[in-house]
C-alpha positions, 0 to 999 in steps of 0.5 A: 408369588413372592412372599414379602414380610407376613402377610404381604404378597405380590401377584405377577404383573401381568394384565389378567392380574391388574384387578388382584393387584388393585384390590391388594392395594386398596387393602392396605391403606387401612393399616400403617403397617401394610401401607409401609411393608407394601410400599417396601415390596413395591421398591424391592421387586422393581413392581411400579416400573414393571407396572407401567410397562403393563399400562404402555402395552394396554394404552397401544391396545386400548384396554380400557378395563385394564387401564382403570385398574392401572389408573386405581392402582397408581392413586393406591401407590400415592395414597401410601404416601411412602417416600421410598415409592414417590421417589420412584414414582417422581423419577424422570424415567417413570413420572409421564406414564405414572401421571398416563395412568391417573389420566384414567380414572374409573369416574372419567367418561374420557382420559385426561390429558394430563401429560401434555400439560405436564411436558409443556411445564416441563419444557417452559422450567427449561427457559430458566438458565439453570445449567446443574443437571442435579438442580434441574432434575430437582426442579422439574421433580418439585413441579411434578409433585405439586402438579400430582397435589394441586391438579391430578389427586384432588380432581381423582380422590376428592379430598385434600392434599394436605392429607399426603405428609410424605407428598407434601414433604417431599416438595418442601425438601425440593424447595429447600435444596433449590433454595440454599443452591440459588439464593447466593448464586448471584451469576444466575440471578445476574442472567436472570434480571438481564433476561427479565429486562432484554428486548430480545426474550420472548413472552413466554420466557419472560413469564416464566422467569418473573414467576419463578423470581416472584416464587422464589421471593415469596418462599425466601420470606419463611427463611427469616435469617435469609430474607433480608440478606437475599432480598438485598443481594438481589437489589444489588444486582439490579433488582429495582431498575428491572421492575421499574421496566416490568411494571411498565410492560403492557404485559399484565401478567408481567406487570402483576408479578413485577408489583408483587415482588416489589410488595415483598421487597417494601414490606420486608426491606422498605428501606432499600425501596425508599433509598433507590427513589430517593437516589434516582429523583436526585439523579433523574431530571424527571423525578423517580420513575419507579414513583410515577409508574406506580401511580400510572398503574393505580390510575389507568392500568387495566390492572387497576380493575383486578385489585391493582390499583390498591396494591400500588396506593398501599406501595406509594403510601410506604414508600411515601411516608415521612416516619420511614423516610426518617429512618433513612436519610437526613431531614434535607434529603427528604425535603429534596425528595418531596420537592422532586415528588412534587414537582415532577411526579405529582402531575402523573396523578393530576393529570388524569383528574380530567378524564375518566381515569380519575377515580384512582387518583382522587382516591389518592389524594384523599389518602394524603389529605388524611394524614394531615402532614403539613409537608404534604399540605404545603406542596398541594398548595405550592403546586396549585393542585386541587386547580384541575379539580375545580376546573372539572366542576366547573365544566359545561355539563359536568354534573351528569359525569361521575368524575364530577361527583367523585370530586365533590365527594373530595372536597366533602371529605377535606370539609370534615377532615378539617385541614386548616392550611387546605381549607383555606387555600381552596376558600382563598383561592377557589370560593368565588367561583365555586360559590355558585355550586350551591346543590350541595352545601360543601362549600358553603360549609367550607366557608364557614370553617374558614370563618371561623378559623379566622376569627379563632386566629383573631382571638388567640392574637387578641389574647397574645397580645392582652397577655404581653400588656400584662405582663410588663405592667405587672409589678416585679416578683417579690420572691427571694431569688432560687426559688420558682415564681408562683406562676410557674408552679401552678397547673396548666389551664384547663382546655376542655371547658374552651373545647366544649364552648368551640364544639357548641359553635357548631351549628345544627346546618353543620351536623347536617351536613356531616351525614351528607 
């Protein structure tokens, strides 16, 4: 034997050792300093490598026995969680007969085929057009590791990942090389946008790289002071014409990466989102694409059943709000963006309003309502679009369609949400015809709103004008001129004892209908 540090000896690495070897290692994990002087004797007499030539020769000759004593050796090796043996052990030479021997653990009736899986990710990371060696080996030693962490130890030990620092940290350092290689290696990521939207890549591939963009972006996002600058970089190259494209692609897979990494760029670079909607409903005649297939994948993309159809409303409402949009362009420009929004992108969310897809873009269109924006309101009267909704309650048979009450429950909505420009656009110009629905009283209480805004326009016009009567009868101000007329020193009239008198004006008929 050779004696290695007090206390600490190897037995030869033979097969008739394999239980002494096991019990040895199981040993040291109660003490940090045997856990450390064991994993020095293991790199300094080149054991682990001798080890799995051991569990080779056993695995040919099915010593079950001996392969779980190797199987509890290797998870010892691991749990000494020692940077010097993970190197080894995460090497290229030694990585598929280390996880071979995990495959075998006393608690399986059967091997796990974890190297097959291993060796299929390992092809796949191949896909990505990285040509350093010394980059793809540290790529493919990243995803061994979080392999080992995520899916080998947890099933084989039954408790955390977190517990293995040095493992952990081990991958961290690998994503951070990978990182500060590739974030300003913009002819990589020139290939890879150009593959991302080529109609020549394969499926397989063209997950693979929008997963590693979606990783990538999401760990660029702990480098504050690099984010932006990547982010930006990125949209230089291309970024958001080719997510346009991946978020069509029927691919739901695809598709769900696509909008993940547009979350990101919204979320920390909202500005270079709203400035490429902007230039492209300029320069499109059908508006911004990027707009309309958000809205597609919110209303009719399978997606909308798994959470997507509110990870793109949250995008629109951003990418959409006229507080942003302030922080980047001029008022005019705006302006020009919305009537283009309008015009050309609004029908994709109307259009559905008649089918069973609608669900999505009423909910949409509530969302908008909400934010009682007059810019809003004005383009939804402009456009006439709360038309198809009346037209599918005044269907033949409508009532026994669920789109018909999801309407109703719109219209509700814009009653309690007491919109007074929409409140009198839907009166003015849908009240005789949907007078008749008279099973819930919306629109009844709709009425009565427009009545009496009316009528408070009336006053407030009444009072206006009694107001500029007096003024010119009164008789001119005595005061010396340079100082302030007594009327301008007074304090402002007191409103609420008006509002209490406006709230009394409600009705008992109203509040019922409030719990409706």
């Amino acid at each position: 034997m050779a004696a290695v540090g007090p206390g600490i000896s190897l037995p030869p690495c033979k097969i008739p050792r394999l239980a002494e070897v096991a019990e040895l290692v199981t040993s040291a994990l109660s003490s940090a300093s045997r856990r450390e002087k064991l994993a020095l004797a293991l790199k300094k007499e080149g054991y682990i490598p001798k080890l799995l030539e051991v569990f080779q020769v056993c695995e040919e000759l099915q010593l079950s026995q001996a392969l779980q004593y190797l199987s509890a050796i290797m998870q010892g090796i691991l749990w000494l969680d020692q940077a010097a043996v993970l190197e080894v052990m995460l090497s290229q030479e030694c990585i598929m007969d280390v996880v071979g021997c995990l495959e075998y653990g006393p608690s399986l009736a059967q091997p796990k085929w974890h190297r097959q899986l291993l060796w299929q990710t390992t092809k796949q990371k191949e896909l990505l057009p990285i040509r350093d060696p010394e980059l793809q080996q540290k790529l493919h030693q990243m995803y061994w590791a979080q392999y080992i962490q995520a899916i080998i130890l947890p099933k084989t030990a039954g408790v955390g990942a977190d517990s293995l620092p040095s493992l952990t940290s081990f991958i961290s350092c690998r994503k951070n090389y990978i990182f500060h290689v590739l974030e300003k290696d913009q002819r990589f990521w020139s290939e890879v946008l150009a593959l991302l939207t080529a109609g020549a890549t394969g499926a397989h591939q063209r997950w693979e790289l929008v997963n590693f963009l979606k990783d990538f972006c999401a760990f660029s996002l702990t480098f504050h002071q690099n984010r932006e600058a990547f982010l930006q970089s990125l949209a230089k190259l291309g970024l958001l014409p080719a997510l346009e494209i991946l978020l069509g692609m029927d691919d739901l897979q695809v598709a769900s990466a696509a909008t993940d990494i547009l979350s990101y760029l919204v979320e920390f670079c909202p500005f270079l989102v709203q400035e490429f909607v902007m230039q492209e409903a300029q320069q499109r005649d059908h508006g911004t694409d990027l707009i309309r297939v958000l809205m597609k994948q919110m209303i009719c993309s399978p997606l909308a059943a798994f959470g997507g159809a509110d990870q793109a409303m949250e995008l629109l409402q951003t990418l959409l709000d006229p507080g942003n949009l302030l922080a980047i362009a001029e008022v005019s420009k705006i302006l020009e963006f919305f009537n283009s929004f309008y015009m050309r992108c609004l029908p994709v969310l109307t259009a559905p309003l008649l089918a069973d897809a609608a669900k999505g873009a009423l909910h949409f269109l509530k969302k908008i309502i909400a934010l009682k924006d007059e810019l809003y309101n004005h383009y939804i009267i402009q456009g006439n679009l709360l038309a198809p909704l009346v037209q599918a309650l005044l269907e033949d048979g409508a009532m026994f369609n669920p789109l018909h009450w999801a309407v109703l429950e719109l219209f509700e909505f814009l009653r309690l949400e007491d919109c007074k420009s929409l409140v009198t656009y839907v009166i003015e110009t849908f009240y005789p015809a949907l007078e008749s629905i008279t099973y819930v009283r919306t629109f009844q209480g709709l009425k009565r709103k427009y009545a009496r805004d009316q009528q408070q326009q009336k006053q407030s016009a009444h009072s206006y004008a009694q107001k500029r009567i007096q003024d010119r009868k009164a008789p001119p101000s005595l005061e010396p001129s340079g100082q302030l007329a007594a009327l301008d020193l007074r304090t402002p009239r007191d409103t609420s004892g008006d509002q209490r008198r406006d709230s009394k004006d409600t009705t008992a008929e109203d509040i019922a209908e409030e719990r409706w």
